[in-house]
C-alpha positions, -999 to +999 in steps of 0.1 A: +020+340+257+055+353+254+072+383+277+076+407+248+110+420+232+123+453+254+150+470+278+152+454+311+175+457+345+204+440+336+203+410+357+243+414+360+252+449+360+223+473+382+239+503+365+226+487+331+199+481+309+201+447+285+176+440+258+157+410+254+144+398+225+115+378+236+130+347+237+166+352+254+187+376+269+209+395+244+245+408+250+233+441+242+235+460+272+232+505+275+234+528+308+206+528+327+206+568+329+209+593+302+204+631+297+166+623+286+164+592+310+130+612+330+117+613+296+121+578+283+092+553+278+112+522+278+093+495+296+061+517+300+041+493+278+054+464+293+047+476+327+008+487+320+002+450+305+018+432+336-002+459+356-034+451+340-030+412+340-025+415+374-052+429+381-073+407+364-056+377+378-074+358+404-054+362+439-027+339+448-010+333+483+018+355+487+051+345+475+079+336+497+102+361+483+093+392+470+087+392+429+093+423+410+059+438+396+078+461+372+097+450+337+123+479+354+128+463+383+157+445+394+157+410+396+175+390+426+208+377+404+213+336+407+178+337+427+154+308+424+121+320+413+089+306+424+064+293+404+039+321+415+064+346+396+041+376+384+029+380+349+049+392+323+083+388+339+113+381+325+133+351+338+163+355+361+195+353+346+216+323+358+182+305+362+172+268+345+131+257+355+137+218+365+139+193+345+105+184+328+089+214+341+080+243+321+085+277+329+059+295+341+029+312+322+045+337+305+078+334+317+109+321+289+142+303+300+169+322+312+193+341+291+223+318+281+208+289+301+184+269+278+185+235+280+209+219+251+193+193+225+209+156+226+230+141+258+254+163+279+288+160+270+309+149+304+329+172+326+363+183+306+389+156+307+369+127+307+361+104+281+324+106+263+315+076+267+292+053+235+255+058+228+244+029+249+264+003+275+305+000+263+315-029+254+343-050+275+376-043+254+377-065+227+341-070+221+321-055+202+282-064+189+278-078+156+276-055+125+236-048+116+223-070+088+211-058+057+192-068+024+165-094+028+155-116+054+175-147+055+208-129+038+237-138+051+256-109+072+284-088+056+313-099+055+299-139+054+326-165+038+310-165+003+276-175+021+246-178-001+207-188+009+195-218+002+163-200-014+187-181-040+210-208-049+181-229-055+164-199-075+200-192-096+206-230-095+241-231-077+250-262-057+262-250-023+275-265+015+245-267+036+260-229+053+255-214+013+293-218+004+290-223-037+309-255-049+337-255-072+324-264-109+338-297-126+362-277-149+378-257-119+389-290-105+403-305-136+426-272-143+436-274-103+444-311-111+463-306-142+486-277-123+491-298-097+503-326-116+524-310-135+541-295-102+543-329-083+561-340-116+588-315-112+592-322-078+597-360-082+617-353-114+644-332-093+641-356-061+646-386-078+672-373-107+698-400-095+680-431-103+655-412-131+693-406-153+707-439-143+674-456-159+678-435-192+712-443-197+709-481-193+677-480-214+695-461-242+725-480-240+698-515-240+680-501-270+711-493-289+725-530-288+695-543-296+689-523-327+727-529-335+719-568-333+688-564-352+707-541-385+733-569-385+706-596-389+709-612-358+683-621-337+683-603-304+682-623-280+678-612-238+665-624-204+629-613-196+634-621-162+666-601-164+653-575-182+624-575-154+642-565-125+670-542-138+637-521-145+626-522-112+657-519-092+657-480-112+615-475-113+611-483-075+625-456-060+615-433-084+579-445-073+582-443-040+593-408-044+563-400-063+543-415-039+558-395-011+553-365-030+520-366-036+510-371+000+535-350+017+524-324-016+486-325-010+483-330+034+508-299+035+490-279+015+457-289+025+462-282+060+480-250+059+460-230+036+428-253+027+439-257-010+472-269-032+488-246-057+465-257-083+437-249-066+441-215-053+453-208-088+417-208-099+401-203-071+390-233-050+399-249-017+390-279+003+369-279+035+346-308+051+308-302+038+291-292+070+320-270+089+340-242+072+376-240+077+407-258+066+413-293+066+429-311+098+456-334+091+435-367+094+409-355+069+437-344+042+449-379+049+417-397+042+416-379+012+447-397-004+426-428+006+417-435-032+455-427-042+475-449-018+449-480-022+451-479-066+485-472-058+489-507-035+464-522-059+486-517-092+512-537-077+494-568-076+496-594-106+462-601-122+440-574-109+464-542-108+443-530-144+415-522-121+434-498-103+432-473-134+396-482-135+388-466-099+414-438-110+391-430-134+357-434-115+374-407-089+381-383-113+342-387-131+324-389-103+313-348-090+300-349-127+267-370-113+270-363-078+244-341-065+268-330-036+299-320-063+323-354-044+345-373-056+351-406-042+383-391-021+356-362-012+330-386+005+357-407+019+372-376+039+335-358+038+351-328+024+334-303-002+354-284-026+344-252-031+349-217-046+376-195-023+366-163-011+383-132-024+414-120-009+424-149+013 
């Protein structure tokens, strides 16, 4: 049972009356005498139910500090009120029951002093500290998951489930990273060839325009000799090595190019030109991350050893033959390789947005 709504001492002012409303203590305050103040009934019915409760209540040992019997009667201000307070009272002002304790039967919190909802807020000019322990500087806990068990978390590199890709029918890395489809790594091929071309082209532009003009100039006289019915005649051998004193070093150029082209690229942003042009990069199959510099070398494995093998007399054709096999081979593979790939252990796979 509630103290009912009324006029009561003001706990701050004695001269005063202030209204509460049942609950709290209001800011309404009014003198505590007026011209009809003998005739007033303020409190009257208050006081005849507190008297009557009394009364009726069974007797209690007497309080160690005296407890107003009246609504009217002023209340000690800042006092701590016992438990035994008489019923009907209203609360002190400036009081707060402890914490986990209710008020008394009868009794309400204190006006202005109710206990807030939520955590305190610290003392002014210190900082409010985190729901929960605060992290050390610099490290924070993992963002929450969401979506359905086994999901990768937000943010993941491109990550898929083993359970969906095999549902959707994507091949992935064993951590859910989808590979790179056949076509993707023919158009990153064809770019990238067409860019180590240029490259050579310009580095080796000395010996590439010597070789045209001699070869023009060669062809010319023996067309000449051949319109004037003569039978050209010249020295295979000859013939032989003035085409490899100007093709040589244009090889070896193009050789250099390609490996300096492909580890460099590899191992700074985990993909060549071609390849981030539609979307791919390189990484090894069971740890994400760019290639190091020995695996982007083990990858030119298959280039340097056709390369060596073309040079030799008699079995150089099967150089184009494992050429070929390389380029072929994620067609059938289950795991997306090529040759180079399985050498060097390396995966390539679709690039994650924005990187």
């Amino acid at each position: 049972m509630s103290q009912r709504a009324g006029w009561y001492d003001d706990p701050e002012n004695s001269e005063n009356l202030r209204y509460f409303d049942g609950v709290l203590w209001t800011s309404h305050t009014t003198p505590r005498t007026s011209p009809t103040a003998g005739q007033t009934t303020i409190g009257l019915a208050e006081q005849k139910a507190a008297q009557q409760a009394a009364q009726q209540a069974p007797t209690q040992p007497a309080p160690t500090q005296e407890v107003p019997q009246t609504p009217t009667q002023q209340l000690p201000y800042g006092g701590q009120q016992q438990d035994s307070t008489g019923y009907g009272q209203p609360p002190q002002y400036g009081q707060q029951p402890p914490y986990g304790q209710q008020p008394p039967y009868g009794q309400q919190q204190p006006y202005g002093q109710q206990r807030p909802y939520g955590p305190q807020q610290p003392p002014y000019g210190q900082q409010q500290p985190p729901y929960g322990q605060q992290p050390p500087h610099g490290h924070y806990p993992p963002a929450p998951q969401y979506g359905p068990p086994g999901y990768p978390p937000q943010g993941a590199y491109n990550q898929m489930p083993p359970a969906y890709s095999t549902a959707l029918g994507v091949k992935t890395t064993p951590d859910g990273v989808p590979l790179a489809s056949y076509g993707q790594r023919v158009g990153a091929w064809f770019i990238d060839f067409v860019i180590q071309v240029a490259i050579t082209t310009v580095a080796g532009w000395y010996w590439l325009s010597q070789f045209v003009t001699w070869y023009t100039s060669w062809f010319t006289q023996i067309m000449n000799e051949a319109e004037g019915g003569g039978s050209p005649t010249f020295d295979q051998a000859q013939l032989s090595d003035q085409i490899t004193g100007y093709v040589l070093p244009i090889s070896l150029i193009s050789f250099a190019v390609t490996i300096i082209y492909q580890v460099a690229f590899l191992t700074w942003r985990g993909a060549t030109p071609g390849k981030m042009a539609v979307g791919i990069s390189v990484r090894l199959r069971d740890t994400p991350g760019n290639p190091t510099f020995l695996v982007a070398l083990k990858r030119q494995t298959i280039y340097v050893g056709t390369s060596l093998l073309s040079l030799v007399p008699g079995i150089g054709a099967s150089s184009v033959i494992i050429k070929i096999l390389n380029l072929l081979w994620p067609l059938w593979d289950d795991k997306r390789q090529a040759l180079h790939d399985k050498i060097a252990k390396t995966n390539v796979v679709v690039k994650r947005r924005g990187r």
